[in-house]
C-alpha positions as CSV (number, residue, x, y, z in Angstrom):
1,X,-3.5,7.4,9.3
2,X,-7.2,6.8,8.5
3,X,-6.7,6.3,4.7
4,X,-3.2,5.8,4.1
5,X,-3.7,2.6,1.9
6,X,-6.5,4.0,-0.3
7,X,-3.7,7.3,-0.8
8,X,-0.8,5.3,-1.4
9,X,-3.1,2.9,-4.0
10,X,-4.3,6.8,-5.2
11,X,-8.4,5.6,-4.7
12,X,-9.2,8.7,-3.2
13,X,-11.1,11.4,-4.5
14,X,-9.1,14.1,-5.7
15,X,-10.2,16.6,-2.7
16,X,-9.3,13.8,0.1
17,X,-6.0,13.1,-1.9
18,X,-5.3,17.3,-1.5
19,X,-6.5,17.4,2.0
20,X,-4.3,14.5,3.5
21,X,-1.0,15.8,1.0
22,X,-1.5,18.8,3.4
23,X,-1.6,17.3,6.5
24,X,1.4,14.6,5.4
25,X,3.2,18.0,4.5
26,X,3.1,19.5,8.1
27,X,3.4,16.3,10.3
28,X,6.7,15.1,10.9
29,X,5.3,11.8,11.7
30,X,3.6,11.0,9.3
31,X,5.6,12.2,6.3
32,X,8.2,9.7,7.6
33,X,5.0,7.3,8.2
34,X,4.1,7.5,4.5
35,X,8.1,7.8,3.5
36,X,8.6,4.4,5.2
37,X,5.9,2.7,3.5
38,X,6.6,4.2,0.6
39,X,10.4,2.7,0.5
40,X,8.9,-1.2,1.8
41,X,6.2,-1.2,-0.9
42,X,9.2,0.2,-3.6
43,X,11.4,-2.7,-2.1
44,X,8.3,-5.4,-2.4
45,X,7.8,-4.5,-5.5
46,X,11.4,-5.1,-6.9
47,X,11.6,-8.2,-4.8
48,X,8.6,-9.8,-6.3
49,X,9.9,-8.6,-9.5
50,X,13.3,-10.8,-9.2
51,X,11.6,-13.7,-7.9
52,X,8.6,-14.8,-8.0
53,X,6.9,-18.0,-5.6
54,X,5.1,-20.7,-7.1
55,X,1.7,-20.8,-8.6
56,X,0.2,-23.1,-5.9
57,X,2.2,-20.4,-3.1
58,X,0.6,-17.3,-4.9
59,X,-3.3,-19.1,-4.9
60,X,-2.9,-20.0,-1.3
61,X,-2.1,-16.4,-0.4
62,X,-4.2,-15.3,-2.8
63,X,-7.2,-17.5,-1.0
64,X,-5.9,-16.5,3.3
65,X,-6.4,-12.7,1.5
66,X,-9.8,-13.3,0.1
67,X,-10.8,-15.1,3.2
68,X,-9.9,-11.8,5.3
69,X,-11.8,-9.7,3.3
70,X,-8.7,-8.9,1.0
71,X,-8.8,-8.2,-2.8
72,X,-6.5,-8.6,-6.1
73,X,-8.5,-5.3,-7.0
């Protein structure tokens, strides 16, 4: 899926948001596509939520993203 991330993040125009909500509705494979991802990004979220790495581990990250073009929003 072209734009899974920006529909999952919700930074798509309301019309694209409708448009690929149909297709997820009538492709088996992606509905469990997006299901999945939506289950490891719920599971992430409640990892990093119980534990949490050090400051220097989060910058370092933080800088590998950056370098790749990657943003903190």
């Amino acid at each position: 899926m072209l734009h899974l991330w920006d529909y999952l993040d919700a930074r798509l125009k309301p019309e694209a948001t409708a448009s690929l909500r149909a297709h997820i509705d009538e492709c088996d494979e992606c509905s469990d596509y997006v299901a999945f991802q939506t289950r490891f990004f719920d599971a992430m979220a409640a990892l990093r939520s119980r534990r949490s790495a050090p400051w220097h581990v989060k910058a370092r990250v933080l800088d590998l993203l950056a370098s790749d073009g990657y943003s903190s929003r």
